[in-house]
mmCIF entry with sequence, helices, sheets and N, C-alpha, C, O atoms, coordinates in Angstrom:
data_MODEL
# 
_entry.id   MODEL 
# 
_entity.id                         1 
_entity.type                       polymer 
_entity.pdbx_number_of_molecules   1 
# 
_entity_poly.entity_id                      1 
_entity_poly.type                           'polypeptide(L)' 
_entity_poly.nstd_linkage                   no 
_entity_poly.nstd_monomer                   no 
_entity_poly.pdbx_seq_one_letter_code       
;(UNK)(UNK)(UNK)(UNK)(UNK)(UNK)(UNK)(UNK)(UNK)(UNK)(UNK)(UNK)(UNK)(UNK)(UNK)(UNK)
(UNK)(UNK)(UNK)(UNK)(UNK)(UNK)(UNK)(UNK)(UNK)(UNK)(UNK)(UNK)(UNK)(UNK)(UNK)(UNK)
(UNK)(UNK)(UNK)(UNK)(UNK)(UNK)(UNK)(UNK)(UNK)(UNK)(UNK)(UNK)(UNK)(UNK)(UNK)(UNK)
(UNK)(UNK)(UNK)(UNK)
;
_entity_poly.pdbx_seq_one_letter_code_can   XXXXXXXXXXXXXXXXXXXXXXXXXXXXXXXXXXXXXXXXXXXXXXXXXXXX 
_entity_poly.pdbx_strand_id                 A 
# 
loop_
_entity_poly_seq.entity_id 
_entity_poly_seq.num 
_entity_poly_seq.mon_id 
_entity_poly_seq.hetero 
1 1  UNK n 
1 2  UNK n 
1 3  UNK n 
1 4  UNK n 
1 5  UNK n 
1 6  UNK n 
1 7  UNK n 
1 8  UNK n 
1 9  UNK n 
1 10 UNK n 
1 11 UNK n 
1 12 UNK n 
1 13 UNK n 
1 14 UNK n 
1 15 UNK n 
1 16 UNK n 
1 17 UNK n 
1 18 UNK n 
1 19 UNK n 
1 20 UNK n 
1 21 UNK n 
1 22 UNK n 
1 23 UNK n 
1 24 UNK n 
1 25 UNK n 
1 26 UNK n 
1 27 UNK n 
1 28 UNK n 
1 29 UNK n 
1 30 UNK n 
1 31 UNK n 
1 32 UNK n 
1 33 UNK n 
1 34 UNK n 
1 35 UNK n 
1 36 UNK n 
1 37 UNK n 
1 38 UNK n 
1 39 UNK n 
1 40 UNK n 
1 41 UNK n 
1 42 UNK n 
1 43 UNK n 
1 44 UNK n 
1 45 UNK n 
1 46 UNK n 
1 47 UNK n 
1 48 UNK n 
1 49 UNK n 
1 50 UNK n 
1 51 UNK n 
1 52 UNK n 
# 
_struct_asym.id          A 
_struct_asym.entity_id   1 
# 
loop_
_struct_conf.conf_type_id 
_struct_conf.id 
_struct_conf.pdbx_PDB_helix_id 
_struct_conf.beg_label_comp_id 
_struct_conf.beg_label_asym_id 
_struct_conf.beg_label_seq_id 
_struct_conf.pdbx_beg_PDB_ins_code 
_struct_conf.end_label_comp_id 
_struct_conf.end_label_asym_id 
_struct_conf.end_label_seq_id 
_struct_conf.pdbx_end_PDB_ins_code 
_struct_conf.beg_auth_comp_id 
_struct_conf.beg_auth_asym_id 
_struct_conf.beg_auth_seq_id 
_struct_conf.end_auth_comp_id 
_struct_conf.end_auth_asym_id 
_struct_conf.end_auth_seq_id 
_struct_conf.pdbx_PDB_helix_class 
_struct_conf.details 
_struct_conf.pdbx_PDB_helix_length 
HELX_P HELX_P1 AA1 UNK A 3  ? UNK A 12 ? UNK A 3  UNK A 12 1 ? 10 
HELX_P HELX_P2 AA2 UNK A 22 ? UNK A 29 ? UNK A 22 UNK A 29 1 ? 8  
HELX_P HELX_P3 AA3 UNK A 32 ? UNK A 37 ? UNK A 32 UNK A 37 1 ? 6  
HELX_P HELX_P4 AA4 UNK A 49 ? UNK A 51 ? UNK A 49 UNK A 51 5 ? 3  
# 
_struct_conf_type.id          HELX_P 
_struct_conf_type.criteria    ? 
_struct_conf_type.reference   ? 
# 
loop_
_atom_site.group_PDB 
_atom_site.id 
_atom_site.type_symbol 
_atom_site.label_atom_id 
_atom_site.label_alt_id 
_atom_site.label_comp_id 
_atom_site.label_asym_id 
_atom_site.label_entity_id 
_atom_site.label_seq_id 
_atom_site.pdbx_PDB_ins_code 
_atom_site.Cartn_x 
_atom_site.Cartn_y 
_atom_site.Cartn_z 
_atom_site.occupancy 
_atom_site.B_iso_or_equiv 
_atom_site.pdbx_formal_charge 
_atom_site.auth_seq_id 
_atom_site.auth_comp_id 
_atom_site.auth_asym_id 
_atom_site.auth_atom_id 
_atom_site.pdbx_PDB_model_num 
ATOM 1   N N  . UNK A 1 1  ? 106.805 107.354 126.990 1.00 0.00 ? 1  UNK A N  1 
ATOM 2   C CA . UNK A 1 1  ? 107.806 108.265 126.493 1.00 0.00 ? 1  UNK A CA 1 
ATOM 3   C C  . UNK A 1 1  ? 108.688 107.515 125.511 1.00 0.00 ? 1  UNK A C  1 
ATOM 4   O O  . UNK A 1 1  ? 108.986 106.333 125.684 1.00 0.00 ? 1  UNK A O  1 
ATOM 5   N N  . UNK A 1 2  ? 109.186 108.389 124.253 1.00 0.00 ? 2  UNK A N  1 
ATOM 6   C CA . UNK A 1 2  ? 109.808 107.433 123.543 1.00 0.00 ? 2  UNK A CA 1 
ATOM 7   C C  . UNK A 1 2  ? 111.749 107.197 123.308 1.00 0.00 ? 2  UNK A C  1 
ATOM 8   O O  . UNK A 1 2  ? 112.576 108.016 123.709 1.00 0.00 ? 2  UNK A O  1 
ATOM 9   N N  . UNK A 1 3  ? 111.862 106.760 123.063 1.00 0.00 ? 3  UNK A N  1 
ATOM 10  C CA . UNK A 1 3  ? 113.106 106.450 122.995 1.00 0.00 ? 3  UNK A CA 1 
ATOM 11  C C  . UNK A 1 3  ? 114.021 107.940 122.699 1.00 0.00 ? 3  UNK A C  1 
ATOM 12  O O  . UNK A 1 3  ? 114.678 108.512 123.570 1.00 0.00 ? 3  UNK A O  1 
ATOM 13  N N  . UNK A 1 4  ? 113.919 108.289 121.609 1.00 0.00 ? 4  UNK A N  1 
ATOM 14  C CA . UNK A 1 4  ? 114.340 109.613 121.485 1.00 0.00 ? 4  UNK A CA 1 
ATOM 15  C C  . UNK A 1 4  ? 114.573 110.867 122.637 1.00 0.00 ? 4  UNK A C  1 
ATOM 16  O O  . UNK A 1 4  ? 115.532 111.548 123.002 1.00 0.00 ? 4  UNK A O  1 
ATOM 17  N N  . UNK A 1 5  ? 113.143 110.763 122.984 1.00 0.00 ? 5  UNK A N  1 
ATOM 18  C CA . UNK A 1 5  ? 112.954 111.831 124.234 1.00 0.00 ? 5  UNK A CA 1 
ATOM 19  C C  . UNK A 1 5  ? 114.215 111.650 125.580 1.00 0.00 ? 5  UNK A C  1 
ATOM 20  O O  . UNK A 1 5  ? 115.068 112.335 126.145 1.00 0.00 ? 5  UNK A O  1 
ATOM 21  N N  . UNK A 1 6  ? 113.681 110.322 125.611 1.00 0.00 ? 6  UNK A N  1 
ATOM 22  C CA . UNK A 1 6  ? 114.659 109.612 126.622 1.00 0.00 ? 6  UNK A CA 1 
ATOM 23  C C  . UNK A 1 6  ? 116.120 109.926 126.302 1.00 0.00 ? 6  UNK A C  1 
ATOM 24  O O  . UNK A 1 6  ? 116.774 110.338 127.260 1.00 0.00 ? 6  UNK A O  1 
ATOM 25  N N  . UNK A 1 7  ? 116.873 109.785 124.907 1.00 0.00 ? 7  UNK A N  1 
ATOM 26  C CA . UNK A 1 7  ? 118.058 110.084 124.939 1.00 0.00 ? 7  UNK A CA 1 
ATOM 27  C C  . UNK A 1 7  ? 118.329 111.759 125.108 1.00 0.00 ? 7  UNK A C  1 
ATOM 28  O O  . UNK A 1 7  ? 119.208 112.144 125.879 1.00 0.00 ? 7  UNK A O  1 
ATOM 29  N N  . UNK A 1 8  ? 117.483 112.750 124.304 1.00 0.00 ? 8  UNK A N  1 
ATOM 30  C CA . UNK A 1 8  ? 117.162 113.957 124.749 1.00 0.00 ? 8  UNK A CA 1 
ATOM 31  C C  . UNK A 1 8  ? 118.087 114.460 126.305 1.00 0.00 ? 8  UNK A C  1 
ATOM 32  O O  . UNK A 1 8  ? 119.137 114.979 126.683 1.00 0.00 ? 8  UNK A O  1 
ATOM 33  N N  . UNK A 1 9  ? 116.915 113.913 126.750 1.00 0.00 ? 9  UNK A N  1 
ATOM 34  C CA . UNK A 1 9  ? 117.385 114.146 128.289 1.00 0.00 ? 9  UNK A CA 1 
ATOM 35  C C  . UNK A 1 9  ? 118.480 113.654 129.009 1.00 0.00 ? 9  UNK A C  1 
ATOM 36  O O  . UNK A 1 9  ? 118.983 114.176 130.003 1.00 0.00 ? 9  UNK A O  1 
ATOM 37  N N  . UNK A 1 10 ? 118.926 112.297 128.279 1.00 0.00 ? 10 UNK A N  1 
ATOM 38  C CA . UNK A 1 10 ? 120.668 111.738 128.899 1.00 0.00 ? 10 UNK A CA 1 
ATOM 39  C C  . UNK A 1 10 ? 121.181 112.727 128.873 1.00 0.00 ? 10 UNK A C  1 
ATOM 40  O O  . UNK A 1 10 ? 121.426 113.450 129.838 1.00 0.00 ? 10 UNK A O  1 
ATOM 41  N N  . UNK A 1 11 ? 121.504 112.971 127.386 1.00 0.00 ? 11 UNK A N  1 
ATOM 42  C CA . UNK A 1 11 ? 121.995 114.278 126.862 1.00 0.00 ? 11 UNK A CA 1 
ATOM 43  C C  . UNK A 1 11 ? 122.443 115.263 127.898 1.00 0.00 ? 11 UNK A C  1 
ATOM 44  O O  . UNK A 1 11 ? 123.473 115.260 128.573 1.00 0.00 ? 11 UNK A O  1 
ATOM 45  N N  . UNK A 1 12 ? 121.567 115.999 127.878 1.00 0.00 ? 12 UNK A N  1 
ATOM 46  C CA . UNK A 1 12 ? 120.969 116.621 128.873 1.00 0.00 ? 12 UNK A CA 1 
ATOM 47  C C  . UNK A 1 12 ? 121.433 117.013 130.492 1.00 0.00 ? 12 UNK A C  1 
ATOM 48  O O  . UNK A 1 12 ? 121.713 117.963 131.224 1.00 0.00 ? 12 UNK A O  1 
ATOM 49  N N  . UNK A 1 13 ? 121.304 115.665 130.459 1.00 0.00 ? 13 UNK A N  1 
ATOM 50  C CA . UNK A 1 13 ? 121.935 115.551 132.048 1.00 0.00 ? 13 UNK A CA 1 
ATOM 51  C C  . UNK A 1 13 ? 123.229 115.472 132.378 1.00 0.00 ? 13 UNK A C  1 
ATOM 52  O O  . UNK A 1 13 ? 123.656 115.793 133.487 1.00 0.00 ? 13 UNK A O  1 
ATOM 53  N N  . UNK A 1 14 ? 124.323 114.801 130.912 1.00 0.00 ? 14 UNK A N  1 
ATOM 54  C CA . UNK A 1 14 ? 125.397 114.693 131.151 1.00 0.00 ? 14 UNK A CA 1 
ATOM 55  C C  . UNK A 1 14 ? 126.239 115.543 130.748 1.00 0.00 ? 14 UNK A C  1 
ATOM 56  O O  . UNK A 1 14 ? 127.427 115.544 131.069 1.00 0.00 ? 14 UNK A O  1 
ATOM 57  N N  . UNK A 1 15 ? 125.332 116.868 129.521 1.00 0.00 ? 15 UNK A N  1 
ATOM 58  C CA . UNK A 1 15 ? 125.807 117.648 129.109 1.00 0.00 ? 15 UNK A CA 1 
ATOM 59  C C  . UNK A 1 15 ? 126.146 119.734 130.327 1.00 0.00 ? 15 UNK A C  1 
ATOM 60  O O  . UNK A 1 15 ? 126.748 120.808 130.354 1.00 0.00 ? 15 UNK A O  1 
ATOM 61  N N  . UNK A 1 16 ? 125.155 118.852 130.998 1.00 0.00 ? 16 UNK A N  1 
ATOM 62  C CA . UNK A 1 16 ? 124.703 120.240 132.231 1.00 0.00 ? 16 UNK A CA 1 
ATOM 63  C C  . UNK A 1 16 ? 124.994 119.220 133.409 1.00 0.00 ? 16 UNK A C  1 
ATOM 64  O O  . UNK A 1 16 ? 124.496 119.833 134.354 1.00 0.00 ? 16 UNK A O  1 
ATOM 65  N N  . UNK A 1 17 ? 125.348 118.384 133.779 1.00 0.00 ? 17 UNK A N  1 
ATOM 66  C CA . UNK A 1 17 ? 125.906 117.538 135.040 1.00 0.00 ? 17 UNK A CA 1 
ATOM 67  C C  . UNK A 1 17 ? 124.266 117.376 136.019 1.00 0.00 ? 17 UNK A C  1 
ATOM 68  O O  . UNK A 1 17 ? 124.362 117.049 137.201 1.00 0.00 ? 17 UNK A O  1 
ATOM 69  N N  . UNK A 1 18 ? 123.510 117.513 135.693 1.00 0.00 ? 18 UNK A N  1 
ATOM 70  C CA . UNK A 1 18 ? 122.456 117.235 135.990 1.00 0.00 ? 18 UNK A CA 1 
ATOM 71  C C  . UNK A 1 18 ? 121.982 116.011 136.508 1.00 0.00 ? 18 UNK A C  1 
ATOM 72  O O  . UNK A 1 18 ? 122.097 115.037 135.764 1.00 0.00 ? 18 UNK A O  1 
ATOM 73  N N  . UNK A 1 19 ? 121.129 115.733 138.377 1.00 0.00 ? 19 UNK A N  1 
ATOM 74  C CA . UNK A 1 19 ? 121.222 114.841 138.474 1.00 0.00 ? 19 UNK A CA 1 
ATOM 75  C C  . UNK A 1 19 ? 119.455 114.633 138.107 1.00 0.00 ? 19 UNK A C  1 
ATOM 76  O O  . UNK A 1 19 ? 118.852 115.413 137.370 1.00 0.00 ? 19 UNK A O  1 
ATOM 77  N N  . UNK A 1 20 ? 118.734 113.292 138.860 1.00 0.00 ? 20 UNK A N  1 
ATOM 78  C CA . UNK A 1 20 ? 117.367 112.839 137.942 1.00 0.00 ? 20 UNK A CA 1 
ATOM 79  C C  . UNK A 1 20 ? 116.560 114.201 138.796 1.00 0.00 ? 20 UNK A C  1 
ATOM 80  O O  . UNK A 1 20 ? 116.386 115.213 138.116 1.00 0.00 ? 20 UNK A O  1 
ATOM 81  N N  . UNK A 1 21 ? 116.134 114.220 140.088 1.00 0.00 ? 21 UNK A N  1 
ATOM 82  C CA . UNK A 1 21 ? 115.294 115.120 140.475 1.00 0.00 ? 21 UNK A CA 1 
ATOM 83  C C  . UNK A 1 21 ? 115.951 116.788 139.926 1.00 0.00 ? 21 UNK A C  1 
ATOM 84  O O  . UNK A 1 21 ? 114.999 117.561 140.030 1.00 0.00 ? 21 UNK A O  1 
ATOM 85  N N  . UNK A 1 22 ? 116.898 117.371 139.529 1.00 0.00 ? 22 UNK A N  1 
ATOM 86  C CA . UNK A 1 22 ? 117.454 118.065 139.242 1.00 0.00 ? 22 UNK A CA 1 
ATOM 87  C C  . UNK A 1 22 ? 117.114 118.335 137.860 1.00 0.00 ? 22 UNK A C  1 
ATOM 88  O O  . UNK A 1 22 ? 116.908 119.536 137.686 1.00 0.00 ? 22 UNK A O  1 
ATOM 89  N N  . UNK A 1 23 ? 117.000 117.713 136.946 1.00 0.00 ? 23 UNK A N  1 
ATOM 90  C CA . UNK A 1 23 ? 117.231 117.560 135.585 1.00 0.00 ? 23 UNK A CA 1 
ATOM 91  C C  . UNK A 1 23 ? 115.196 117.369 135.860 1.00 0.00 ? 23 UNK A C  1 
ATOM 92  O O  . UNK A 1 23 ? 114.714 117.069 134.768 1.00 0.00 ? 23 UNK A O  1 
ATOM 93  N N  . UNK A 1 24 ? 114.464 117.437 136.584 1.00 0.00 ? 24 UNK A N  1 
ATOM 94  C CA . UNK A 1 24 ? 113.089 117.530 136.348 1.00 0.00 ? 24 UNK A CA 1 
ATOM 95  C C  . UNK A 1 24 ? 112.630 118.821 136.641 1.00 0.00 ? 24 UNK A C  1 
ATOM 96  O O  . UNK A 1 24 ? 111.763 119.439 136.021 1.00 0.00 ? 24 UNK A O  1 
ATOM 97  N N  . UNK A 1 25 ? 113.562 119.367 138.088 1.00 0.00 ? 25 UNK A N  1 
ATOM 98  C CA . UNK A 1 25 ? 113.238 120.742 138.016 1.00 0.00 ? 25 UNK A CA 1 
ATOM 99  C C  . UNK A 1 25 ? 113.224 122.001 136.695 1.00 0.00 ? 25 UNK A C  1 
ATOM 100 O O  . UNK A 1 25 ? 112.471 122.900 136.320 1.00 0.00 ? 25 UNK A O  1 
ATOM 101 N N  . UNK A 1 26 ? 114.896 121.260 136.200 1.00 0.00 ? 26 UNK A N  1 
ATOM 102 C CA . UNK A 1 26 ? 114.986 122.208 135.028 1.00 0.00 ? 26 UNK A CA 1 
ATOM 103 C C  . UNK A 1 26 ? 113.915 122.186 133.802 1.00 0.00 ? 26 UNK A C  1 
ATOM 104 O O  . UNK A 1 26 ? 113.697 123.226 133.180 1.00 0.00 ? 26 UNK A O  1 
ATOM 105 N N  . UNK A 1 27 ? 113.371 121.186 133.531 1.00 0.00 ? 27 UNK A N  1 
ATOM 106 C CA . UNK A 1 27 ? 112.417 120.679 132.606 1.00 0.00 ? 27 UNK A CA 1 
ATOM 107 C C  . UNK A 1 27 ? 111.337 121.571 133.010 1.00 0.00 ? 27 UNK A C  1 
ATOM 108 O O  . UNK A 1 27 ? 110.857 122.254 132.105 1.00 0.00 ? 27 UNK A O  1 
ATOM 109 N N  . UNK A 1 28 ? 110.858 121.707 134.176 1.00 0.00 ? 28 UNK A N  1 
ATOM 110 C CA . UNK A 1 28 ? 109.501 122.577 134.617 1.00 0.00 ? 28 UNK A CA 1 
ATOM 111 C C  . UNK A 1 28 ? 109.653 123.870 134.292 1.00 0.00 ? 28 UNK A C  1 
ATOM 112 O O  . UNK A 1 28 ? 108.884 124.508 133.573 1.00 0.00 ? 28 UNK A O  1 
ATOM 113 N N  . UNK A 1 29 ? 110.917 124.389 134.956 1.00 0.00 ? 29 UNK A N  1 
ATOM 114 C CA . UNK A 1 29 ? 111.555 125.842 134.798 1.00 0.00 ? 29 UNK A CA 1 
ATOM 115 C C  . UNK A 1 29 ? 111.831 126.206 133.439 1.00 0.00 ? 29 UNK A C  1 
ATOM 116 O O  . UNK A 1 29 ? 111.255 127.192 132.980 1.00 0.00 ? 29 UNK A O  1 
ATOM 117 N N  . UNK A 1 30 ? 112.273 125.843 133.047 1.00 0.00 ? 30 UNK A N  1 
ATOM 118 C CA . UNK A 1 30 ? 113.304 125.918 131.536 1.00 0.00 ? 30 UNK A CA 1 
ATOM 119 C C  . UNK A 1 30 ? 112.248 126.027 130.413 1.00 0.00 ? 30 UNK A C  1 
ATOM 120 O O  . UNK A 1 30 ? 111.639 124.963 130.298 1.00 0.00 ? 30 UNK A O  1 
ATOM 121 N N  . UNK A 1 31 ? 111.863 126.935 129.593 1.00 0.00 ? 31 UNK A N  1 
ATOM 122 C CA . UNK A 1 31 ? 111.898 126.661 128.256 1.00 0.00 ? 31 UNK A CA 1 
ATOM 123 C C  . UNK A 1 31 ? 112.153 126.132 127.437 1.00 0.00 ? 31 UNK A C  1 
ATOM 124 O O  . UNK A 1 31 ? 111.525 125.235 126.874 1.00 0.00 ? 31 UNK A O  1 
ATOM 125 N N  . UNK A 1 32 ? 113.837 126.900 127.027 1.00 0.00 ? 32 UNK A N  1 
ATOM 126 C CA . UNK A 1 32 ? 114.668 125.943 125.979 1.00 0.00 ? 32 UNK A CA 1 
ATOM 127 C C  . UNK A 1 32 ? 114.998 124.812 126.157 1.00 0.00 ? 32 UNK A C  1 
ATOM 128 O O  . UNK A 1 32 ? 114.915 124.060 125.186 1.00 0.00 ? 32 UNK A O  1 
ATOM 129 N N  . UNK A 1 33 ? 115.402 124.370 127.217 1.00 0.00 ? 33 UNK A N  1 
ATOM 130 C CA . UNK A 1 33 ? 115.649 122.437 127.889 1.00 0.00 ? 33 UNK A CA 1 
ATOM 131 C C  . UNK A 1 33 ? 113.784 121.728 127.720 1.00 0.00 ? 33 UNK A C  1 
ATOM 132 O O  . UNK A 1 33 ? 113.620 120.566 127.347 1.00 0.00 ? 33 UNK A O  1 
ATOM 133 N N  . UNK A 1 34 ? 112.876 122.421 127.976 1.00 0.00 ? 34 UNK A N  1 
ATOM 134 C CA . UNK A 1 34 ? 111.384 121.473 127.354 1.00 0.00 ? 34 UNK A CA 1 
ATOM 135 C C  . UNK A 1 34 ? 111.564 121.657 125.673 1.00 0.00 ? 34 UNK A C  1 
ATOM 136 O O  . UNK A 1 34 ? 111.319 120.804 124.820 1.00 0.00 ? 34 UNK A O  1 
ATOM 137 N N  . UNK A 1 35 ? 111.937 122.677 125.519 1.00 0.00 ? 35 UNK A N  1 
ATOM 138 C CA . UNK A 1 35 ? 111.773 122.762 123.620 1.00 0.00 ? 35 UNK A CA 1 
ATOM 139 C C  . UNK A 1 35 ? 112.774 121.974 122.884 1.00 0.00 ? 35 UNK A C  1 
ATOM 140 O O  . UNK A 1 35 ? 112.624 121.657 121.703 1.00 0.00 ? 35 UNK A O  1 
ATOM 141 N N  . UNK A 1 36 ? 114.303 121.506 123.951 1.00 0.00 ? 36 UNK A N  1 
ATOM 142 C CA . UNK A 1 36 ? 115.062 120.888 123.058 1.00 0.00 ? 36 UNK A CA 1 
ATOM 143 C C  . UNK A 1 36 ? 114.309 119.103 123.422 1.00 0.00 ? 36 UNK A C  1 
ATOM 144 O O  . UNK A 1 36 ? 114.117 118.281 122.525 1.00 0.00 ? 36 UNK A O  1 
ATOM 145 N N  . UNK A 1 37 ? 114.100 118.936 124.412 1.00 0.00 ? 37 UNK A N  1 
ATOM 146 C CA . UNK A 1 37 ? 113.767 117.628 124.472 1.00 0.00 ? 37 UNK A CA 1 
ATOM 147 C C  . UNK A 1 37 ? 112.400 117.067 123.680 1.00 0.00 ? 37 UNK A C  1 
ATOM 148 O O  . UNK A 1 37 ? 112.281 115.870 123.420 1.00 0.00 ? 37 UNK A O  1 
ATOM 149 N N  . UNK A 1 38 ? 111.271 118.169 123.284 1.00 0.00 ? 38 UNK A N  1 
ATOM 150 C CA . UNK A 1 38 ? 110.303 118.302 122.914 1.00 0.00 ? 38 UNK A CA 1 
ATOM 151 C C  . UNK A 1 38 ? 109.407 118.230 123.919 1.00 0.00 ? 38 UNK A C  1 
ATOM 152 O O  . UNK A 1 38 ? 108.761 117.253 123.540 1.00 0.00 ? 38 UNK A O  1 
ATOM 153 N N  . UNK A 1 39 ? 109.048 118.476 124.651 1.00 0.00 ? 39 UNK A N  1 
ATOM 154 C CA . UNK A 1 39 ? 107.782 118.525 125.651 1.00 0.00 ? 39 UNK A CA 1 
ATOM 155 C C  . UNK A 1 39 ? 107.235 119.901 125.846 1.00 0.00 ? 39 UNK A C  1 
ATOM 156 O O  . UNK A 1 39 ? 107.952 120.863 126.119 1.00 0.00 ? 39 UNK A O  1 
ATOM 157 N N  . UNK A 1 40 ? 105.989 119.959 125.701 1.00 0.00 ? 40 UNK A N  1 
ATOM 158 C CA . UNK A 1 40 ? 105.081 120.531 125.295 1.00 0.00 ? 40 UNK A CA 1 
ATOM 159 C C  . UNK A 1 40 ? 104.051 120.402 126.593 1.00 0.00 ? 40 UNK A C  1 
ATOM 160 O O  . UNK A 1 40 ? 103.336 119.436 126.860 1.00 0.00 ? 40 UNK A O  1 
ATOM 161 N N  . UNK A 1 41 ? 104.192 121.755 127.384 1.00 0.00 ? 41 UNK A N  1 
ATOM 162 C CA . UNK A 1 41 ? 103.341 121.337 128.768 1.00 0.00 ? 41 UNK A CA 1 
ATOM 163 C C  . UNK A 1 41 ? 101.654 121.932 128.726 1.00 0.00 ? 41 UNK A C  1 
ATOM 164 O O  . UNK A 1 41 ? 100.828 121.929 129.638 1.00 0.00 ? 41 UNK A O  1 
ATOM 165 N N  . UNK A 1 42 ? 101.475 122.590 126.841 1.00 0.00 ? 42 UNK A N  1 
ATOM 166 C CA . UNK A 1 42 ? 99.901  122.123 126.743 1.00 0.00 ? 42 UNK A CA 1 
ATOM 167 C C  . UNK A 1 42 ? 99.351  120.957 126.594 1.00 0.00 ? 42 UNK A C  1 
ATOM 168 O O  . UNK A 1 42 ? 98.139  120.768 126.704 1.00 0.00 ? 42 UNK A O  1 
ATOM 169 N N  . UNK A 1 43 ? 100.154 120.117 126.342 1.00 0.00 ? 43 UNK A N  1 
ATOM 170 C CA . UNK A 1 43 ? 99.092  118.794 125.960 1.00 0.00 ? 43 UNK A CA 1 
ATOM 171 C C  . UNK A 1 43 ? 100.029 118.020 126.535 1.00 0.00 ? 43 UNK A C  1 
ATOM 172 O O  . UNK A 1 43 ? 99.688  117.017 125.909 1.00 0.00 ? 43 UNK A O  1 
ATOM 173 N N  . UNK A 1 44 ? 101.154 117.533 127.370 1.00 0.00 ? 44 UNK A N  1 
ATOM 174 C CA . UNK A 1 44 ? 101.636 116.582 128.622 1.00 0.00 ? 44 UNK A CA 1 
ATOM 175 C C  . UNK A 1 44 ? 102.079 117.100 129.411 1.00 0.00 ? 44 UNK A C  1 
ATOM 176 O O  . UNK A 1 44 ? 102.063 118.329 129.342 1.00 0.00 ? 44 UNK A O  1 
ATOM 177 N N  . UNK A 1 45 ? 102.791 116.361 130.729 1.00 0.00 ? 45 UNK A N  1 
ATOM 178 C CA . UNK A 1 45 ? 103.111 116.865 131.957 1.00 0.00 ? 45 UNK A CA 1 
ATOM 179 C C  . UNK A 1 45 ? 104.785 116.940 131.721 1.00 0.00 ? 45 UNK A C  1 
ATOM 180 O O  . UNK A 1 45 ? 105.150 116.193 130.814 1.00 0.00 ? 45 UNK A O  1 
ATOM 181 N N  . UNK A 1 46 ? 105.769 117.635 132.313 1.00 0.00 ? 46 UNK A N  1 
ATOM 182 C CA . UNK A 1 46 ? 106.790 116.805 132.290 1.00 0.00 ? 46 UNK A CA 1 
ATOM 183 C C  . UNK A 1 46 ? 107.257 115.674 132.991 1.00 0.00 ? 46 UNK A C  1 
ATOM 184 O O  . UNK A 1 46 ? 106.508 115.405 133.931 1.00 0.00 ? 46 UNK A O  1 
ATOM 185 N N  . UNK A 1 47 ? 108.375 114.792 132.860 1.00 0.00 ? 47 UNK A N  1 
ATOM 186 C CA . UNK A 1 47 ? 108.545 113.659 133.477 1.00 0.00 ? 47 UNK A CA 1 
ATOM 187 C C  . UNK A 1 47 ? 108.920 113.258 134.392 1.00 0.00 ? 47 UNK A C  1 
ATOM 188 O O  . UNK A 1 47 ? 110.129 113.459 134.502 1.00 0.00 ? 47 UNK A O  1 
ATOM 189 N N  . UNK A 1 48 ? 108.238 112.441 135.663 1.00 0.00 ? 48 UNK A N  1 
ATOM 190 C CA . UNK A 1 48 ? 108.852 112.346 137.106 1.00 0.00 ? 48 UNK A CA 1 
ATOM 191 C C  . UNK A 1 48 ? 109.772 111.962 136.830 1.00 0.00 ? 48 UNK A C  1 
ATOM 192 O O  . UNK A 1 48 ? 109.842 111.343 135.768 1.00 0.00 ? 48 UNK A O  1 
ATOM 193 N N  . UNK A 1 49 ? 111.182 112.173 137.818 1.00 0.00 ? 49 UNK A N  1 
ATOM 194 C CA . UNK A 1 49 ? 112.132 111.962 138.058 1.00 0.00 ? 49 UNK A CA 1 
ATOM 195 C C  . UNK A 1 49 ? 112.384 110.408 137.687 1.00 0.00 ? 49 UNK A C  1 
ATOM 196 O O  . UNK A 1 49 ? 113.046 110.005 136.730 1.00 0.00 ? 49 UNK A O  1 
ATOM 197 N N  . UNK A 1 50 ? 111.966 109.918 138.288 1.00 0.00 ? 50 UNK A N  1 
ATOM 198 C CA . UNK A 1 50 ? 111.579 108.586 138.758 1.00 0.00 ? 50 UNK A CA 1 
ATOM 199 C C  . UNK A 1 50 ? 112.157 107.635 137.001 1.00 0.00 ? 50 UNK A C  1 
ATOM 200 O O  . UNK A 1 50 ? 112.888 106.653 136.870 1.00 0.00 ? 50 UNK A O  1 
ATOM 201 N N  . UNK A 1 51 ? 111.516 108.382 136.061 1.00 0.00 ? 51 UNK A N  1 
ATOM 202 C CA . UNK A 1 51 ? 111.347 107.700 134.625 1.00 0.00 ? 51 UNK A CA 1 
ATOM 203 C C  . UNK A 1 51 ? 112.525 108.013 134.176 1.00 0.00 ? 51 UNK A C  1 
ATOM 204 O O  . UNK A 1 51 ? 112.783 107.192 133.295 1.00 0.00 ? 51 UNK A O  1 
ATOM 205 N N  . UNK A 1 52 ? 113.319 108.695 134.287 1.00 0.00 ? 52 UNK A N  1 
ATOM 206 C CA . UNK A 1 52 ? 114.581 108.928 133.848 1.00 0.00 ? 52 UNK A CA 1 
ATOM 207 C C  . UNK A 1 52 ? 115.392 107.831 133.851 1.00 0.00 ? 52 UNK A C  1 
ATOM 208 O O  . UNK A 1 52 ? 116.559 107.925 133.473 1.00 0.00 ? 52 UNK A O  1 
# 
């Protein structure tokens, strides 16, 4: 995952108080939160918690 993506999702988390397993659910669920970070769940998975 690249650097970008990664800040994406800080973003993200600190902008919606979002914690790591929390902020993966929304990624699965969410549309607009996969489209702003860029992930694309035809061709990758989203990201375990864990990588955050």
């Amino acid at each position: 995952m690249g650097i970008d993506r990664m800040l994406r999702i800080h973003f993200l988390q600190h902008w919606f108080e979002l914690s790591d397993p929390v902020a993966e659910e929304t990624l699965n669920d969410s549309y607009i939160m996969r489209q702003c970070v860029g992930i694309d769940l035809d061709t990758e998975p989203v990201v375990d918690e864990t990588t955050f």
